[in-house]
C-alpha positions in Angstrom: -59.7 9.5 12.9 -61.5 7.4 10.7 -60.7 4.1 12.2 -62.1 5.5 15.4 -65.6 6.1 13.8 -65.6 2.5 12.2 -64.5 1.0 16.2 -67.8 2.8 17.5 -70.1 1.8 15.1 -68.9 -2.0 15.1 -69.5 -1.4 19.0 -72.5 -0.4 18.8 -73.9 -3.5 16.4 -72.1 -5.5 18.6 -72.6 -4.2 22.3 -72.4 -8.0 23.7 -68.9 -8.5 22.4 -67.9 -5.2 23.6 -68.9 -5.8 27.0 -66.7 -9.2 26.9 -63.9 -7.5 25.7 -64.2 -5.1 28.5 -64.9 -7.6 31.5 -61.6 -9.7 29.8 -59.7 -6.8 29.9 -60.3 -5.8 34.0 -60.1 -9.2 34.9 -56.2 -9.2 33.4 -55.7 -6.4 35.0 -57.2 -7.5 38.5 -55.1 -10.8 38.0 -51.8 -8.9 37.8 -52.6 -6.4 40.7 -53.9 -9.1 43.1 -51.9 -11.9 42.2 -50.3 -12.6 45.6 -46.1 -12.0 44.3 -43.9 -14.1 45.5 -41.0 -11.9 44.9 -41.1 -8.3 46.1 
């Protein structure tokens, strides 16, 4: 899993971005599980 190896060490030069990425990504998912539905 080479591509796996390259992912961490970009992420660890860039642990800002990472962090981003990672607060973006829970605050989709928040969104879609607390977004009051209309149609249930």
């Amino acid at each position: 899993m080479n591509i796996h190896k390259r992912i961490l060490e970009w992420q660890a030069e860039h642990p800002t971005a990472t962090w981003i990425f990672w607060i973006v990504v829970w605050a989709i998912v928040f969104l879609l599980f607390y977004w009051p539905h209309e149609t249930i």
